[in-house]
C-alpha positions in Angstrom: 16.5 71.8 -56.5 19.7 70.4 -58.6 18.6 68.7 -61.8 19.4 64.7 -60.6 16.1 65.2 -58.3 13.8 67.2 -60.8 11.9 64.3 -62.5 11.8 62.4 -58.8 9.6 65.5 -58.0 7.7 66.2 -61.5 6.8 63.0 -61.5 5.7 63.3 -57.6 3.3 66.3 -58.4 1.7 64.8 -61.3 1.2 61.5 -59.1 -0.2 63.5 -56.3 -2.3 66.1 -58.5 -6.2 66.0 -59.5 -6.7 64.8 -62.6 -6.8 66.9 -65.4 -10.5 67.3 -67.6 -9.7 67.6 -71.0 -10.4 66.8 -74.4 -8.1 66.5 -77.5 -8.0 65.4 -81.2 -5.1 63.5 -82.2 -4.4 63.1 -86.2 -1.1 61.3 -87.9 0.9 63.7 -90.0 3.1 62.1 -92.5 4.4 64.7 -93.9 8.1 64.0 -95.3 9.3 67.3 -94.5 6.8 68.7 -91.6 8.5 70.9 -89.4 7.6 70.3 -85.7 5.3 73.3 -84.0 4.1 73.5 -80.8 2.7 76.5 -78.1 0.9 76.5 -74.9 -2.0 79.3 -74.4 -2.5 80.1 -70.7 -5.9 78.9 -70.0 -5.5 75.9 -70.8 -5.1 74.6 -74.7 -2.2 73.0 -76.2 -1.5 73.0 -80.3 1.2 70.9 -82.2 1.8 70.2 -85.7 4.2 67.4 -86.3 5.1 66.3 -83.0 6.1 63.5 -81.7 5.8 61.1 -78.4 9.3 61.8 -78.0 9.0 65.0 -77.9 5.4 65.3 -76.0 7.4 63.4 -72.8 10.2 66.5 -72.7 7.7 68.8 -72.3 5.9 67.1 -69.5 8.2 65.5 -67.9 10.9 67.9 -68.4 13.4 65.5 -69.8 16.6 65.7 -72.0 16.5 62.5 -74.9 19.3 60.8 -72.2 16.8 60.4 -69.5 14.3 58.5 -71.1 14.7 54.5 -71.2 12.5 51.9 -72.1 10.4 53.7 -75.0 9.4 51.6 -78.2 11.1 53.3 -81.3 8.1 54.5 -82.9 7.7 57.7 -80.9 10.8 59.1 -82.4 9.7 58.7 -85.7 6.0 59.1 -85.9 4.7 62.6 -86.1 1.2 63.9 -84.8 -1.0 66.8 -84.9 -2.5 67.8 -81.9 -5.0 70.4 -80.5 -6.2 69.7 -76.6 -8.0 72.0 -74.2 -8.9 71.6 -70.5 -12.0 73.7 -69.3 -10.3 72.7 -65.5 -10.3 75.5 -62.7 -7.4 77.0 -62.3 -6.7 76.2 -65.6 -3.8 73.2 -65.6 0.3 74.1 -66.7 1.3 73.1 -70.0 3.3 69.9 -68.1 0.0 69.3 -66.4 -2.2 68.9 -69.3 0.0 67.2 -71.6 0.8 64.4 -68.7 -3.0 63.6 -68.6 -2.7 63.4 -72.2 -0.1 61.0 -72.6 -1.8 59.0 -70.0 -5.3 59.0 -71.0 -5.0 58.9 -75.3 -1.4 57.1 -75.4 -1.6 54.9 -72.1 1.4 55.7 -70.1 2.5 54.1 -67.6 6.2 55.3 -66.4 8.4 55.3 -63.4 11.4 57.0 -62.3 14.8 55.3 -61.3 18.7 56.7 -60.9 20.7 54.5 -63.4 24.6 54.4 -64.1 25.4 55.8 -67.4 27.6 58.0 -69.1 27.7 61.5 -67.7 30.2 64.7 -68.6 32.4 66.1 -66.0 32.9 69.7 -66.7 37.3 70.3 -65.5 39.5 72.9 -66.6 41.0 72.4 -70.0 45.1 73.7 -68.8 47.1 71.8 -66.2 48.2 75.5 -65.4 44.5 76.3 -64.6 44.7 79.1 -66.8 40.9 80.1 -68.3 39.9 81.2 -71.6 39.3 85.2 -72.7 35.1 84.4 -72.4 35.1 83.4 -69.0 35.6 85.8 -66.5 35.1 86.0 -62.9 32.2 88.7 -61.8 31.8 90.4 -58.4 28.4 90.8 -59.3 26.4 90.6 -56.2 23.7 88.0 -57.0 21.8 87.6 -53.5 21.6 91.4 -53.1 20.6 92.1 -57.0 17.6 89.4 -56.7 16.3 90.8 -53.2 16.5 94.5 -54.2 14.0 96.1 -57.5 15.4 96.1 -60.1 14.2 96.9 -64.1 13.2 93.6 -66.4 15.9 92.6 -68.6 16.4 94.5 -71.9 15.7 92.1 -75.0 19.0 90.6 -76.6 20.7 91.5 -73.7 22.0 88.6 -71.1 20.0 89.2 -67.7 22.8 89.3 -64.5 22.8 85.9 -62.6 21.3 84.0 -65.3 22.1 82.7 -68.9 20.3 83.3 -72.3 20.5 80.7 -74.7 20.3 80.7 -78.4 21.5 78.4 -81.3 25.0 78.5 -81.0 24.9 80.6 -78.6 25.1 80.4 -74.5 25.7 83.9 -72.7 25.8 84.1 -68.8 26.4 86.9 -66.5 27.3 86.2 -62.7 26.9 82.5 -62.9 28.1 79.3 -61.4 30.3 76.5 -62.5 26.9 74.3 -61.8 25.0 76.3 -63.5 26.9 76.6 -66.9 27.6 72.4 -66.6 23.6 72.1 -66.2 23.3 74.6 -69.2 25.5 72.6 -71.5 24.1 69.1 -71.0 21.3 69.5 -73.8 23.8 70.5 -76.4 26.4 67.3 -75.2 23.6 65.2 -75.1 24.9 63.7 -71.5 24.2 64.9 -67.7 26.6 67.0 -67.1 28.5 67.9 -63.8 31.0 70.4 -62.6 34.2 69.1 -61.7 36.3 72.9 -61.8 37.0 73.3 -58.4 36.1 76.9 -59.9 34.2 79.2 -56.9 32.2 82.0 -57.4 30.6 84.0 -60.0 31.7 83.9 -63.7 30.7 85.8 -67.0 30.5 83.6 -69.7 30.1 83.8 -73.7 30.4 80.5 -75.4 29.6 80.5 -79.3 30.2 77.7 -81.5 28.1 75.5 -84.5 25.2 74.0 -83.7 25.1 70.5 -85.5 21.6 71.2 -86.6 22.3 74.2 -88.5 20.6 74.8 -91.7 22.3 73.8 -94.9 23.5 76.9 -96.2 22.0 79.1 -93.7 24.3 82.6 -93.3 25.8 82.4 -90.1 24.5 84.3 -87.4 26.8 87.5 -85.9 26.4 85.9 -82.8 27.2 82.4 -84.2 30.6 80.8 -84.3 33.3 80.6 -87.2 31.4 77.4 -89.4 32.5 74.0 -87.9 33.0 75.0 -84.4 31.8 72.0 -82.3 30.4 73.0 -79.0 33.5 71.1 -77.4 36.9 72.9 -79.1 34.9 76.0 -77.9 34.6 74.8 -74.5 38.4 74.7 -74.8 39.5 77.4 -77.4 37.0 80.2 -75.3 36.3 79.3 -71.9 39.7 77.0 -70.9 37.3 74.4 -70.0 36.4 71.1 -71.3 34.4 67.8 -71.0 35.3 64.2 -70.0 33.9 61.3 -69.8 32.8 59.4 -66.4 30.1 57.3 -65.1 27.8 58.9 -62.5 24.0 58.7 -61.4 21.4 60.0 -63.9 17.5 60.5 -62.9 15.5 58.7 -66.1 11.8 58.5 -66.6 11.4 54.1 -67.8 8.7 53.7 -70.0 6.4 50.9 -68.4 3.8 51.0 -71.1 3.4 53.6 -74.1 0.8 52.7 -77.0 -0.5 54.7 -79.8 -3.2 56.6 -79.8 -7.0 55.7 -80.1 -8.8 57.2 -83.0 -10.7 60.2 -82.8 
């Protein structure tokens, strides 16, 4: 499934699904300085400190912040605490629960459209098509690797045909063009397409500054020189960069979003 028809089919599967049983208490936090928490027990309970709407509709919907329209500026910007369980059989997925939560205790009431807006097209960043020294092509056989046994990945290590991600980090082994430009888009902030003409497999290690970094935070050793955006590495490590276009985005409009009833 390519990520333009995801949401079409989350949102499907919650439309289609039983409702979810659950019950929740909902508190404002407002905290100056709360840092946002959040985890998922399997079996069915859900805890957040200092979360908001905004953030609640990624997890369920599976969104980036560029595929949500229509939503009232106030779920940015006001934080909840949250603890919900669901006693349901099997017990519900994280996306699950928190969907009938947004419904039930915040009233929503959304839709999915395709809109035109502004999207990245992933090229190659030399007329002579020349790559940079962290992207390599692999002969890594991927369909035979992921048929055959094979030992779980080692921790801190990148696993073959897929990518690990951390801050300022993005590490692939054996991967596509398609799958790097879907990898990138929630650190550009924009859908993101290939437009390489590049075939194959590729090994990729792409370091660079994340914007959020902490204020005099040490630099990781896997972390980029300081002040490396994530686009002049792009360029500088891979030979590849991003320009803008206008192309067909799956977003999740906001019919009706309200905030929640007291407990």
């Amino acid at each position: 499934m390519t990520a333009r028809f995801a949401l079409a089919a989350v949102l499907a599967a919650w439309g289609s699904a039983q409702p979810v049983p659950y019950l929740a208490s909902i508190k404002p936090n407002n905290s100056v300085d709360a840092r946002t928490l959040s985890e998922y027990q399997p079996g069915g309970r859900f805890s957040a400190v200092a979360i908001t709407v905004a953030q609640l509709l990624r997890i369920a919907y599976r969104i980036q912040p560029y595929q949500l329209a229509g939503a009232p500026p106030w779920i940015f910007t006001r934080r909840f605490d949250i603890t919900a369980k669901s006693d349901g059989t099997p017990p519900p997925s994280q996306q699950a629960l928190l969907s009938a939560l947004l419904a039930g205790r915040f009233h929503l009431a959304a839709h999915n459209e395709t809109r035109e807006q502004p999207v990245f097209a992933l090229v190659l960043a030399r007329k002579d098509g020349k790559l940079g020294p962290q992207l390599m092509p692999s002969a890594f056989d991927c369909a035979a690797w992921l048929t055959g046994p094979h030992a779980p990945p080692e921790a801190g290590r990148t696993p073959n045909c897929a990518t690990r991600i951390n801050p300022g980090v993005l590490s692939g082994k054996a991967i596509s063009m398609a799958r790097l430009a879907t990898s990138l888009a929630p650190f550009v902030g924009r859908f993101t397409v290939d437009k390489t003409e590049l075939t194959g497999a590729f090994d990729v290690e792409l370091t660079w500054t994340p914007d959020d970094a902490p204020v005099g935070q040490p630099p990781s050793l896997d972390a980029a020189e300081p002040g490396l955006s994530i686009f002049i590495a792009l360029q500088q490590q891979l030979g590849l960069k991003l320009i803008s276009e206008k192309g067909p985005v799956e977003v999740l409009v906001i019919d009706r979003l309200e905030p929640p009833s007291e407990n």
